[in-house]
C-alpha positions in Angstrom: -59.0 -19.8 32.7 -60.9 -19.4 29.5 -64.9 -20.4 30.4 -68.0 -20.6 27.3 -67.1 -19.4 24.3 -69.7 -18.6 21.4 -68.6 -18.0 18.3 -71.7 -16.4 15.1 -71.1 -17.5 12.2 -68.8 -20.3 13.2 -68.8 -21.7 9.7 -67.0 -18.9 8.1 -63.3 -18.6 7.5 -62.6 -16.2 10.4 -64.9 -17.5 12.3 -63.9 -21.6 11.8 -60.4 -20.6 12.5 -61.2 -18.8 16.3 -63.7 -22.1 17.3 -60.6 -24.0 16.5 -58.2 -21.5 18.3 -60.4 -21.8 21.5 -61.3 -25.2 21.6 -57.2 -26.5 21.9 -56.6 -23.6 24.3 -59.3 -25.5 26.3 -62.4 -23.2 26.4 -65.8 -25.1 25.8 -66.3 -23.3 22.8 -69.2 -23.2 20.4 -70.3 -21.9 17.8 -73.9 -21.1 15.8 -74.2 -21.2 11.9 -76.1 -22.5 9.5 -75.4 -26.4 9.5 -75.5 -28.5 12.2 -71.7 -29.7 12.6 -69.7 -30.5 15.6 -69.7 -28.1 18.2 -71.7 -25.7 16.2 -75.7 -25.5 16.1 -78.1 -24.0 13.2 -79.6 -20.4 14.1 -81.8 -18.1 12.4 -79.8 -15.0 13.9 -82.7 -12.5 12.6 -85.4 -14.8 14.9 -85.2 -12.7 18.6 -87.1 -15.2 20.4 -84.5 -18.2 19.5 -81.4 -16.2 19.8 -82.2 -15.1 23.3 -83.7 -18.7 24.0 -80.5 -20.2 23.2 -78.0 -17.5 25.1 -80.2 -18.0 28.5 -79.7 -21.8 27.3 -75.9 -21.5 26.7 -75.2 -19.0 29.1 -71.8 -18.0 27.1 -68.9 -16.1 29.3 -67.3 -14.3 25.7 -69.5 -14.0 22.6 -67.5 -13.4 19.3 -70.3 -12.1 16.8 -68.9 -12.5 13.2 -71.9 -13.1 11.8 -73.3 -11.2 8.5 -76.3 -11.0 6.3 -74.0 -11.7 3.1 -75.4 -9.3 -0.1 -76.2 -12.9 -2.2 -79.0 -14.0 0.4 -82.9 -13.0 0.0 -83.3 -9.9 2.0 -86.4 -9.7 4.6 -87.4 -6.8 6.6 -86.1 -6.5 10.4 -86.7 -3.8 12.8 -84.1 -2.6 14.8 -85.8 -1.2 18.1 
């Protein structure tokens, strides 16, 4: 029995494809990305705070991460600790 399913970067092609793959196999999938659509919410994924927030928020069973920084986007700095 398939439970939560989050899906990063939701909006992409591989990404679009699996939330649409798990939703008609009956999961209550979701997804984060960077518009609001349905069943997927706007994240910053580089903000700590707000991705942790929203995981004890969503409490997710299976998280698919396929999101990326892509090389055409303003870089910041992030620490990896």
């Amino acid at each position: 029995m398939c439970k939560k399913v989050l899906i990063t970067g939701a909006q992409g092609f591989i990404g679009s494809k699996m939330l649409k793959l798990f939703t008609q196999k009956g999961c209550n999938a979701f997804g984060w990305g960077r518009v609001n659509m349905e069943n997927v919410e706007t994240l910053d994924m580089l903000d700590e705070s707000a991705v942790m927030s929203m995981l004890d928020h969503m409490r997710p069973n299976i998280v698919v991460h396929l999101s990326l920084i892509h090389i055409s986007e303003p870089t910041r700095p992030i620490s990896i600790s």
